[in-house]
C-alpha positions in Angstrom: -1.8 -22.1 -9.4 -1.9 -21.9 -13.2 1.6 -20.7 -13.8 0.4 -18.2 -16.1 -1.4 -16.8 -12.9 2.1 -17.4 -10.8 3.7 -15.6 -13.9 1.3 -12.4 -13.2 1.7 -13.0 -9.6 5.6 -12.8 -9.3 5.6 -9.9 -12.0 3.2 -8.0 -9.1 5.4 -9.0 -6.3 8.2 -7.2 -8.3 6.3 -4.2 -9.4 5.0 -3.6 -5.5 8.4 -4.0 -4.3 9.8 -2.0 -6.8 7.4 0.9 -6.2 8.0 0.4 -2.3 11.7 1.2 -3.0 10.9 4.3 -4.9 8.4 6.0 -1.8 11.2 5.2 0.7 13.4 7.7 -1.4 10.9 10.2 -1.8 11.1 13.3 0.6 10.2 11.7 3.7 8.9 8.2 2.5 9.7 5.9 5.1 7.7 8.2 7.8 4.6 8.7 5.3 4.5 4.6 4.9 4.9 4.2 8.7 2.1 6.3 9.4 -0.3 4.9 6.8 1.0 1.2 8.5 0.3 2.6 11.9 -3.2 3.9 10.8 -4.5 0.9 8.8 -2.6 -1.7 12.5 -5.0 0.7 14.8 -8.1 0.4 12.6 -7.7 -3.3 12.2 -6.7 -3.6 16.1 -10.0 -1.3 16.7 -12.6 -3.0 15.0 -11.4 -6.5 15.7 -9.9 -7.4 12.2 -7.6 -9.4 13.8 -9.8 -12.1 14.5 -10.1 -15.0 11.4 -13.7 -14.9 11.2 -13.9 -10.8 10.8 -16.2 -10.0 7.7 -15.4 -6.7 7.1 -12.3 -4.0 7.7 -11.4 -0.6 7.4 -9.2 0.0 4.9 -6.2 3.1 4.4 -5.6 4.8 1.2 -2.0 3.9 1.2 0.4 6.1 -1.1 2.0 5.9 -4.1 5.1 6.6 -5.4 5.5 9.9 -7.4 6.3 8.3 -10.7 3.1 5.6 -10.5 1.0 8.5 -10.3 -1.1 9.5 -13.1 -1.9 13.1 -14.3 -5.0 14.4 -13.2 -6.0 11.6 -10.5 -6.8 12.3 -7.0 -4.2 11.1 -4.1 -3.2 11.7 -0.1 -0.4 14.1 -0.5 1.5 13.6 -3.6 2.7 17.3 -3.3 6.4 16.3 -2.3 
């Protein structure tokens, strides 16, 4: 990997994480990612996503944490 790629990558690794620890503190944020985790398992589990030559998958909107979300967008349930 170019490590200006590997830079970007790491920087994302951080950023996800960091936005992973902010929707766990939200009002019920660990039950709202364990239901979209639950979801997207069943869908992939349903339509045989599991396998390694699967072309296509469902995919779950998964949410965001209140302060990564933009004015004005559209999102699951970012009332809390």
């Amino acid at each position: 990997m170019a490590p200006d790629l590997d830079t970007h990558a790491v920087g994302t690794l951080f950023d996800l994480l960091d936005e992973f620890l902010e929707l766990r503190d939200e009002r019920d944020g660990l039950n709202r990612i364990f239901a979209a985790h639950e979801q997207w398992r069943r869908l992939r589990e349903q339509n045989g996503c599991n396998a390694t030559d699967a072309t296509t998958c469902p995919t779950v909107r998964w949410f965001r944490a209140a302060s990564r979300i933009k004015p004005n967008t559209p999102n699951l349930d970012n009332d809390h």
